[in-house]
C-alpha positions in Angstrom: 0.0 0.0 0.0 2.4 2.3 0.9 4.5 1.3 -2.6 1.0 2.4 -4.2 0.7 6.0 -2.5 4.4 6.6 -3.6 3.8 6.4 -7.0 -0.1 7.9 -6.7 2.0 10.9 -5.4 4.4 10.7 -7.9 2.7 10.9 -10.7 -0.1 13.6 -9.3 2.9 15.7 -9.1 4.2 15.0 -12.5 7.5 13.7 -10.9 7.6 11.0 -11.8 9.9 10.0 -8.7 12.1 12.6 -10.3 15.9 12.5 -9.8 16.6 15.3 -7.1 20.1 15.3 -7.5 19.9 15.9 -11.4 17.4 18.7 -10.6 19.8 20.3 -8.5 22.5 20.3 -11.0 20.2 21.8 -13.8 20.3 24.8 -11.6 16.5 25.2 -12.0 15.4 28.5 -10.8 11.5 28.3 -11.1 9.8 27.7 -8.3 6.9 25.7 -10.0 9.9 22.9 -10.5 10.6 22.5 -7.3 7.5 22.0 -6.0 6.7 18.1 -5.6 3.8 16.3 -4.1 -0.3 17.4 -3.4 1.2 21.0 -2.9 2.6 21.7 -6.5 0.5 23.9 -8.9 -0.3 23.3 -12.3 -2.1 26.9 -12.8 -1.1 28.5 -15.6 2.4 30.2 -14.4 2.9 26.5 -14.2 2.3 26.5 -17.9 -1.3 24.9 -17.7 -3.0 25.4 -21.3 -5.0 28.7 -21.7 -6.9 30.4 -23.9 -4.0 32.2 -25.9 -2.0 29.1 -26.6 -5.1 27.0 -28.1 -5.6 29.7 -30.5 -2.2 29.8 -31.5 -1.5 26.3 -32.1 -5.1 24.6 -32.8 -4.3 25.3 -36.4 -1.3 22.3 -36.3 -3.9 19.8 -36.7 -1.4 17.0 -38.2 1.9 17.5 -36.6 3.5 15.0 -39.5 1.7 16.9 -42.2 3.0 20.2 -40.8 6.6 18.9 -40.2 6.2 17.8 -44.1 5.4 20.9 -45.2 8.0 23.0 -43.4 10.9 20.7 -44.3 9.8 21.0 -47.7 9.5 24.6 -47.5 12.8 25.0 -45.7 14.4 22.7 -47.9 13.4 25.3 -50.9 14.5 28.4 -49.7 16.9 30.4 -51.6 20.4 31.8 -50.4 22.7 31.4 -47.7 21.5 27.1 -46.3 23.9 27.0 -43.5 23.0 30.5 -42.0 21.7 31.1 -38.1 18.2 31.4 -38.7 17.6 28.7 -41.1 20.1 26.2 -38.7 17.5 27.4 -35.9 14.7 26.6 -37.6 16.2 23.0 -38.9 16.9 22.5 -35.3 13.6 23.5 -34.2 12.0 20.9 -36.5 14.3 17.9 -35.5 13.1 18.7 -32.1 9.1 18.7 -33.0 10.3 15.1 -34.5 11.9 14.0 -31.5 9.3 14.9 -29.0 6.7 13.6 -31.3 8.6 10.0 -31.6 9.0 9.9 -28.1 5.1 10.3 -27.7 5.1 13.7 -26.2 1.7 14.9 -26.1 2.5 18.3 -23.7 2.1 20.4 -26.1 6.2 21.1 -27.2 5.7 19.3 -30.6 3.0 22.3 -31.3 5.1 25.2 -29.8 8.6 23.6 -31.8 6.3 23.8 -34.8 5.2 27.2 -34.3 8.9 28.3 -34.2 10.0 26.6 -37.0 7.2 28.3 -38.9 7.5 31.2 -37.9 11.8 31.4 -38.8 11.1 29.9 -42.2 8.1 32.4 -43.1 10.2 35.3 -42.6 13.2 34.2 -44.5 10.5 33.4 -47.1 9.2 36.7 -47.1 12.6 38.6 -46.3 11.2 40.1 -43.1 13.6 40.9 -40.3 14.1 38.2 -37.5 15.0 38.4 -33.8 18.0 36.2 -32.4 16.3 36.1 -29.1 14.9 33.0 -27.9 11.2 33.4 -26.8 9.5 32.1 -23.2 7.4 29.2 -24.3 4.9 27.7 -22.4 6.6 23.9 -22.1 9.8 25.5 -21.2 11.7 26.5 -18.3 15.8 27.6 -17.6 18.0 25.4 -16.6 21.6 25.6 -16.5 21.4 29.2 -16.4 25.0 29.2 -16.6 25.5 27.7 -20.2 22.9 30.6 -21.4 25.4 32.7 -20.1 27.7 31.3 -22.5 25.3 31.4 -25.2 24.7 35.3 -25.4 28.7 35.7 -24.2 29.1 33.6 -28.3 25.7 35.1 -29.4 26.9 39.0 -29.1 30.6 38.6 -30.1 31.0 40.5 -33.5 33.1 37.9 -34.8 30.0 35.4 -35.1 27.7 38.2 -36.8 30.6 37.7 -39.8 31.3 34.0 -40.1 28.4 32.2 -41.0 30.0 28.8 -40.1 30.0 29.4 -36.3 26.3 30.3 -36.4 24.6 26.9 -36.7 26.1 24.9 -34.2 25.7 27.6 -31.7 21.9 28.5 -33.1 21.3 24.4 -32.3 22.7 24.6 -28.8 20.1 27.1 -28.0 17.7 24.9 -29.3 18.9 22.0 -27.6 18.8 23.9 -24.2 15.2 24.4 -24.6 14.3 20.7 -25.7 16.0 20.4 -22.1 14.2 22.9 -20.8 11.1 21.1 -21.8 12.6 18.0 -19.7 12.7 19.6 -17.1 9.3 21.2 -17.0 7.8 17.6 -17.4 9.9 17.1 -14.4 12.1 14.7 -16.4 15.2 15.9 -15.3 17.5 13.0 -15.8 16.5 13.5 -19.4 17.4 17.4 -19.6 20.6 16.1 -18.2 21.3 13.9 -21.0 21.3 17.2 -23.9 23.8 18.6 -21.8 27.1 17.0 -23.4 25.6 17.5 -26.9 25.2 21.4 -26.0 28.3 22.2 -25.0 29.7 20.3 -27.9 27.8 22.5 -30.3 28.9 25.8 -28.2 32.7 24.5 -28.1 32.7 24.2 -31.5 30.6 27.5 -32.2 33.5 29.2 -30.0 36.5 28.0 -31.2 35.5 28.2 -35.0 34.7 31.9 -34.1 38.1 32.5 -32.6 39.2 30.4 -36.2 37.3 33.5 -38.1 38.7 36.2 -35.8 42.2 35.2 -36.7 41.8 35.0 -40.2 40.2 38.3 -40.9 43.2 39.7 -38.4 45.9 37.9 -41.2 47.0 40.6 -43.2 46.2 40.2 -47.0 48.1 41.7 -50.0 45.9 44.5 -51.4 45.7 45.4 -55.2 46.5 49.0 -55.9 44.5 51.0 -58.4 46.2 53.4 -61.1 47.2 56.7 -60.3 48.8 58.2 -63.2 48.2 61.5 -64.2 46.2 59.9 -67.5 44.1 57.7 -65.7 43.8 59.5 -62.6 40.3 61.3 -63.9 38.8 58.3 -65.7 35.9 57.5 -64.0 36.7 53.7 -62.9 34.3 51.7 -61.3 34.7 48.8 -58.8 31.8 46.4 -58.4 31.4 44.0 -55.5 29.2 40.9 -55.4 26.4 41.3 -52.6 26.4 37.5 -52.0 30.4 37.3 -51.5 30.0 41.1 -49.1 27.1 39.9 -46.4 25.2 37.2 -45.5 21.6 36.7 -46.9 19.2 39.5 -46.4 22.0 41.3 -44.1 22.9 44.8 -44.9 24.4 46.3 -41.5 28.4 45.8 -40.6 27.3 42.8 -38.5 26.1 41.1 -41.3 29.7 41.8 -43.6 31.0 37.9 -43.9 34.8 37.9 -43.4 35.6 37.4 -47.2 33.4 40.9 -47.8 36.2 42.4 -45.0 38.7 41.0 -47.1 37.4 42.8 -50.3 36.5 45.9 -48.4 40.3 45.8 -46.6 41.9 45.8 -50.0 39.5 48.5 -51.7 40.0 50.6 -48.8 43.8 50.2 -49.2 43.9 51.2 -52.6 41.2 53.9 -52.6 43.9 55.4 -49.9 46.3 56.2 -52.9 44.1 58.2 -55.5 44.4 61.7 -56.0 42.3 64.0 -53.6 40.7 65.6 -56.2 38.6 62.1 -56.8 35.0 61.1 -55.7 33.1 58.3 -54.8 29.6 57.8 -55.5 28.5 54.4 -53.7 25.5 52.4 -54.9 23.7 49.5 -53.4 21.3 47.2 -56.3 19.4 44.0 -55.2 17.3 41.5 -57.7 13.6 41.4 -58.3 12.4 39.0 -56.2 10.9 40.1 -53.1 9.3 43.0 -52.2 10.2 46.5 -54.0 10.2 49.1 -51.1 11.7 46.3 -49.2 14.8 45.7 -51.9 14.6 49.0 -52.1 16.0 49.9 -48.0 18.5 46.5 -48.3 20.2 48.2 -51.2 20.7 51.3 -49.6 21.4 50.0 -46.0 24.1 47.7 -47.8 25.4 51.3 -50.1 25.8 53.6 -46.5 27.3 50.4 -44.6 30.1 50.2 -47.5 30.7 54.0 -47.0 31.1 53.6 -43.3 33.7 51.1 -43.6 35.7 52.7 -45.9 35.5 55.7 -43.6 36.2 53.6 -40.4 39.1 52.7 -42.6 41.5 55.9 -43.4 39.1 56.2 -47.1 38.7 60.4 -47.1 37.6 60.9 -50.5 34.2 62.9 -50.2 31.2 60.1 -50.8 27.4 59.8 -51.2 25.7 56.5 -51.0 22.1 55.5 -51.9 20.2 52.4 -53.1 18.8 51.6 -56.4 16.6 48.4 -55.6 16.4 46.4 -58.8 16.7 49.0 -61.2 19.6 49.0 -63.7 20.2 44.8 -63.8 23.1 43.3 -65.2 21.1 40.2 -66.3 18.1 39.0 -67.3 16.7 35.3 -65.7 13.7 33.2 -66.5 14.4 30.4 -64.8 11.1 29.3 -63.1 12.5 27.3 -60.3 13.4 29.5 -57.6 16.7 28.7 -56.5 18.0 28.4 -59.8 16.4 31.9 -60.5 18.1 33.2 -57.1 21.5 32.4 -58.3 21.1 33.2 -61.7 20.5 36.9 -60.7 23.5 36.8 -58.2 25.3 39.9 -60.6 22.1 41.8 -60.1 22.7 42.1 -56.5 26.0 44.0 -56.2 27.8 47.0 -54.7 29.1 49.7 -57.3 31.8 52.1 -56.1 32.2 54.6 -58.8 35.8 57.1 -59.0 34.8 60.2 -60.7 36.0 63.5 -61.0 35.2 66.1 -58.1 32.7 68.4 -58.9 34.4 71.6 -59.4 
């Protein structure tokens, strides 16, 4: 009888005769968690179901049809694969697959859904995203300490500009709150388990950052332009590949990818030896695919952040910098798969730096 009550208790509380020790170690701050027995709560600060989370996530009817879907739709997105956003939302789906395998019917499969939606919409539709992680229902902290480490990796400049550091690092955030999840279930010997897999995926987001950080410090030989007197007012024109310069749908210096430093370093270098009595006029072009007004600000963020970092780097030739959104394009495409569209109008979405005579 008293074997019986034990588990009657256990599993009122949702423990299931959870491991105390590995609860401790999670450093769980929530104090819903550490509630066990008749007294615990399940109101909805303990993340019982209300109103607001039915409505948004009664449309995921079919999780398998959904997770179909957004693979497929992921699968097809144009640009930069390997990026932070479209690693998180990978990630995101692998974990709706996981919990769904594994029978989980507390509402995470939904939520993981919902997030992976959400990421792969916006890069769909070229809408800006946030980095931060949200508070999900199924989720609480744990190991407070490792998301210490994750915004220490997260808001280091160097990972903004090498796009090889940002999956593993956007799948240990992830991974954290599959563990999370764990841990609100009360299975904490199971959040415990994620742990070695996280900090594999931030050691090796960190020290491939530090990889990036050393290259772009290497120095590189830089090609200097003509300064004769007979070429020295021919207007000359240097033209830069937006894909090679920033990551996909980046414009800002965070978004520069350490070969566009490269290229930028050596333009500067050699812009640093023409005559005074030279301009530049800096312009920012993007394809036709997306949204005009849109194209239109992403070619013009992309023009001023090239003028800024020639600035920030001794360039003091007078400049002006604007965007032209599509206009003026270099090819024509009529490809009607998307991704072979996308890279067929890779020219079209460039960065012209123009040398012309001062006005007098």
């Amino acid at each position: 009888m008293k074997h019986q009550l034990t588990v009657l208790v256990c599993a009122l509380a949702l423990t299931a005769c959870a491991d105390h020790a590995a609860r401790d170690r999670l450093g769980i701050e929530d104090s819903t968690l550490l509630q066990t027995g008749f007294g615990a709560t399940q109101d909805v600060t303990a993340g019982a179901v209300n109103s607001q989370w039915i409505s948004a996530y009664a449309p995921v009817a079919s999780s398998s049809t959904a997770l179909a879907l957004l693979q497929t739709r992921l699968d097809h997105l144009p640009g930069d694969k390997n990026g932070y956003f479209h690693a998180k939302a990978q990630c995101w789906i692998n974990a709706a697959q996981q919990a769904r395998q594994a029978s989980d019917h507390w509402g995470f499969v939904e939520e993981a859904i919902g997030q992976a939606a959400m990421i792969t919409m916006s890069l769909e539709n070229g809408t800006p995203l946030s980095a931060v992680n949200p508070a999900l229902r199924t989720v609480s902290t744990v190991r407070p300490d490792l998301w210490k480490i994750v915004n220490t990796i997260k808001s280091d400049p160097v990972v903004a500009q090498c796009p090889q550091a940002q999956p593993p690092l956007a799948c240990a955030e992830v991974e954290l709150m599959q563990a999370g999840h764990d841990a609100w279930r009360r299975s904490f010997s199971d959040a415990e388990k994620r742990l070695p897999e996280v900090q594999d995926n931030l050691r090796q987001s960190a020290e491939t950052a530090l990889q990036c950080r050393q290259a772009m410090q290497t120095p590189t030989a830089a090609p200097v332009p003509a300064t004769s007197a007979s070429t020295a007012k021919a207007p000359r024109k240097i033209m830069l590949k937006a894909d090679s310069l920033f990551r996909f749908n980046g414009g800002d210096e965070a978004a520069i990818l350490p070969a566009g430093k490269r290229q930028l370093d050596d333009v500067a270098i050699g812009l640093k030896k023409v005559p005074v009595m030279q301009e530049l006029k800096i312009t920012g072009y993007a394809d036709r695919l997306g949204d005009k007004s849109y194209n239109l600000g992403l070619s013009t963020q992309r023009a001023r952040t090239v003028e800024r970092y020639l600035r920030a780097h001794g360039v003091s030739l007078p400049m002006t910098a604007r965007g032209r959104g599509s206009a003026n394009p270099l090819v024509g495409c009529r490809q009607t798969k998307r991704d072979q569209l996308t890279r067929c109008l890779a020219p079209n979405r460039r960065v012209e730096i123009e040398l012309v005579a001062a006005a007098s």
